[in-house]
N, C-alpha and C positions, 0 to 999 in steps of 0.2 A: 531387550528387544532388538533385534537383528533383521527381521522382517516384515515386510508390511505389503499388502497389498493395496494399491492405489491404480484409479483408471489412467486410461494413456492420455497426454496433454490434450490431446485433440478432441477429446470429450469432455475435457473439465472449459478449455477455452475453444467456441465457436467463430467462425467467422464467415460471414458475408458483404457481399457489397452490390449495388443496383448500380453501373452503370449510367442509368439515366439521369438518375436524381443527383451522382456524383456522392451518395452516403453511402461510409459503412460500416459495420455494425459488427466489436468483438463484446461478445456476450459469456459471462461466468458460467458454468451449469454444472454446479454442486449442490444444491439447496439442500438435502439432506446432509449435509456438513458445513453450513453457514456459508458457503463457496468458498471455504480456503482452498492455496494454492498451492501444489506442490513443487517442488523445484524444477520439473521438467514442464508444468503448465508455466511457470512464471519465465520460464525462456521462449516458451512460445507464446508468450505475449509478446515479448521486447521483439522479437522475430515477425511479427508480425503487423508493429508499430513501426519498424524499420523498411517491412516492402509498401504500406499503407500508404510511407513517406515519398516513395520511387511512385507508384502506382497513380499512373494519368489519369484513373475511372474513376479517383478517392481526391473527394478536397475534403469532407467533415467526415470524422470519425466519431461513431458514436459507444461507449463502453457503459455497458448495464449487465444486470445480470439476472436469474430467475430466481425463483424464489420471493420470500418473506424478505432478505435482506441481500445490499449488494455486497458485503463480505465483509468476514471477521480476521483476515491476513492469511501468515501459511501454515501451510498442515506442518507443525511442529512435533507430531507423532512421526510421521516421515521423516522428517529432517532428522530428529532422533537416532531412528533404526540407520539411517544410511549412515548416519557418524558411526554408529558403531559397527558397523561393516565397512567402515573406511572407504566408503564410494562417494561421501557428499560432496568433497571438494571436486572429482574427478563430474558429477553431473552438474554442478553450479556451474563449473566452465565449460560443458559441455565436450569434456575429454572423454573420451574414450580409453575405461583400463584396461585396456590390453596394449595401447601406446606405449610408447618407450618414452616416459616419462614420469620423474621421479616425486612426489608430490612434496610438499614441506613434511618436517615433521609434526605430528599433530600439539608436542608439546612447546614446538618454536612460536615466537613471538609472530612470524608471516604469514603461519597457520592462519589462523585467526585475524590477525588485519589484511593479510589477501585479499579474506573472503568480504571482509565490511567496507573495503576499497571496491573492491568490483562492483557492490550495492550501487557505485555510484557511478558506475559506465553503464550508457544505453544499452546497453547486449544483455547488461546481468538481469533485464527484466523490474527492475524496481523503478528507476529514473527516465525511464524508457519515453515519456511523453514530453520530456523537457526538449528533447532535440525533433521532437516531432513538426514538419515543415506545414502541415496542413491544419485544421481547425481542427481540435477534442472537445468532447463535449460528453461529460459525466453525471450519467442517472443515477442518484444514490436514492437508497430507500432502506428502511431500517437499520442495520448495524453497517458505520462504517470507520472498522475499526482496523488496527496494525497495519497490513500493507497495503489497503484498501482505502487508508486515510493518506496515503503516500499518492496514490492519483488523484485524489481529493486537494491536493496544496499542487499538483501539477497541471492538470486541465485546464483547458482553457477558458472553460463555461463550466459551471455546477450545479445540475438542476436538482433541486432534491425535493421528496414527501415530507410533507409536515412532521410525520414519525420518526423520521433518521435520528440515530446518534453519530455523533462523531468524538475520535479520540483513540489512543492507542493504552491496552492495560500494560503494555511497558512502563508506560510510564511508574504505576506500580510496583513492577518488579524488580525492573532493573533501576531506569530512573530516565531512561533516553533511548534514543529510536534514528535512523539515519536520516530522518529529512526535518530536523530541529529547525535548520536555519529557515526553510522554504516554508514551514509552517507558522512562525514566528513573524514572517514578512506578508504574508498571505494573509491573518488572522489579528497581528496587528503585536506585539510583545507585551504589554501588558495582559491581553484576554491570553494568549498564549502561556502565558506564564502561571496564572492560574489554572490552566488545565497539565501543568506539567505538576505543579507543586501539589497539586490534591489528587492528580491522576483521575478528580469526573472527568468523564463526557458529557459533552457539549450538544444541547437537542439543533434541531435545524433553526428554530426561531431566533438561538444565539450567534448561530453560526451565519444567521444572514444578516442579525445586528451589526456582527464586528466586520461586513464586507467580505466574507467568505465565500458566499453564495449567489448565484444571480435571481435565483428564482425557488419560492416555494410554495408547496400547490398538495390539495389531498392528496392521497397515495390514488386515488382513482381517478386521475387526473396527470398523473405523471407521466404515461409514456407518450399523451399527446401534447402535454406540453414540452417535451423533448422533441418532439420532432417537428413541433411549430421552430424552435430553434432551432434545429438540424438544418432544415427547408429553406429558414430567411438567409442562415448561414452561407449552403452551395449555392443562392440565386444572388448575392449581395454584388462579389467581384471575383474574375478569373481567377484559376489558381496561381497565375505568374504575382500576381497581384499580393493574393494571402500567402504566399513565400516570400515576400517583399516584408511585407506587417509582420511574419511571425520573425523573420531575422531582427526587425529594430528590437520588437517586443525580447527577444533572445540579448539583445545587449544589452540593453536595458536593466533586463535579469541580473547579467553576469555584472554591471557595476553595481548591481545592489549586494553581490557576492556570490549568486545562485551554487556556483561549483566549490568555490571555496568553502562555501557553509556543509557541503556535501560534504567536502574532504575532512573538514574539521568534525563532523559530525562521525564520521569513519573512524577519527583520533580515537575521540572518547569512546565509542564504541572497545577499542582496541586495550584499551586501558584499564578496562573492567574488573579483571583478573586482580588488581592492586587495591582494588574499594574494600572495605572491612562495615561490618555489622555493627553497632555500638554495643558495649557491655561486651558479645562474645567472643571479638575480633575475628568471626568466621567472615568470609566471605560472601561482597555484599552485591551477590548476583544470582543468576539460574544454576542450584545446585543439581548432581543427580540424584539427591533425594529428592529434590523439589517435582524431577520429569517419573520419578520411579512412581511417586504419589500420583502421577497427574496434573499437568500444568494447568487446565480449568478447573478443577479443583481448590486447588492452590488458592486462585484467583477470587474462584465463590467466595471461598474461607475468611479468603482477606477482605471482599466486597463486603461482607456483614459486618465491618467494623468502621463503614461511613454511611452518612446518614443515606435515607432512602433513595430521593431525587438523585445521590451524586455515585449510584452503585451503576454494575457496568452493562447487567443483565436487566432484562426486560422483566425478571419474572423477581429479583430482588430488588427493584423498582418499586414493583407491586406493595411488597413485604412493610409492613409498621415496622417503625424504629425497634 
């Protein structure tokens, strides 16, 4: 697979913002593909987190998406076809191949942790809320999984539907995911640790047990309770103020390690390449037989091999042992 067609970012990520009320609002609009994101939507997030931050008219920002679920990560069939037309490193950095610029080799060691380093600079779209100077505040509702669960451990508020799952199937495949550290201090290292080691998901009830969450409310019930937050939010204190609070809040972070758990988290990422399978000593990561089959597939296949409650899908949820 070499090609793919995918709509332009500026249709998968929306944005608006009201002036008056001082909120604004980037909204997912994928739902016939669970709203993953593809590498050009996931830069115009960070891009647009970053003028959110400049912009006098924005002090809460609010990110939800449409559909059934606020999103299952990124379109990994794209990511795919662009590897193998050798453009993905040049659209993750937003290079232009026609520059005179020479990329890594795809088989160098830099290839590859480049790309899991950049994960964790605001620009690259994934950590994008961590350096965000104004208040976020994230509507989850049904699946919020892979990079989806990544603004989930960044925002500042987390309003979700009774029905959310949270958690990433990396955890399954591979065994880790770039924001370990931020999740682990967010969710607490013991509950965290069990959602690594068994790779369930976690419903919203759990997640607002272990302090994840601020608030959980029917799904018919969600978007006004996000904007009863939203609303107390931009009338509480100027925005000189809440870039005051989001800087302590920001150190704060960083002594609990916020960047360095990034960077470490990039490490192992990078290392992947070295992990071995037991018995076969194949390689114990995303093969291309694993993306030629089908990465959800894959996933199903493997989902039917834990018990009900702790599968990934809503529909082998359902399914008797």
């Amino acid at each position: 697979m070499t090609d793919i067609d995918v709509p332009p970012p500026e249709e998968i990520v929306r944005y608006e913002k009201d002036p008056e009320t001082k909120i604004a609002t980037i909204t997912f609009d994928r739902p016939d593909q669970l709203n993953v994101l593809t590498i050009g939507a996931r830069r115009r997030y960070g891009d647009l987190i970053f003028k959110a931050s400049i912009d006098d008219d924005v002090k809460v920002l609010v990110v939800r998406a449409e559909g059934k679920d606020l999103g299952t990560g990124a379109d990994l069939d794209e990511l795919m076809a662009k590897q193998a037309a050798g453009t993905s490193l040049h659209e993750e950095y937003g290079i232009d191949p026609d520059e005179d610029i020479t990329m890594p080799n795809q088989r160098s060691y830099r290839a590859g942790a480049g790309l899991v380093h950049w994960y964790a600079n605001p620009r690259g779209g994934c950590r994008s809320l961590q350096d965000f100077k104004k208040i976020s505040i994230l509507e989850v509702k049904g699946y919020c999984y892979g990079w989806h669960f990544y603004q989930a451990a960044d925002a500042d508020l987390v309003i979700s539907s009774d029905d959310a799952l949270f958690g990433h199937p990396a955890f399954r495949y591979v065994g880790y995911a770039p924001r370990m550290w931020q999740w682990a201090t967010m969710m607490g290292l013991r509950k965290f640790q069990e959602m690594v080691f068994t790779g369930r998901p976690f419903t919203a009830k759990e997640m607002d047990e272990c302090g994840f969450i601020n608030s959980v409310v029917p799904r018919d019930e969600l978007e006004a309770e996000t904007a009863k937050y939203a609303l107390a939010c931009a009338r509480t204190r100027p925005t000189d103020t809440v870039f005051m609070q989001k800087v302590f809040f920001e150190i704060m972070k960083q002594q609990q390690g916020e960047y360095m758990g990034s960077m470490l988290s990039a490490w192992m990422e990078s290392m992947g390449s070295l992990l071995r399978e037991d018995g076969t000593g194949k390689r114990a990561t995303i093969t291309d037989e694993t993306m030629d089959a089908g990465l959800n597939n894959t996933v199903k296949d493997n989902d039917n091999r834990f018990p009900p409650e702790w599968r990934l899908s809503r529909s082998g949820r359902r399914q008797p042992e």
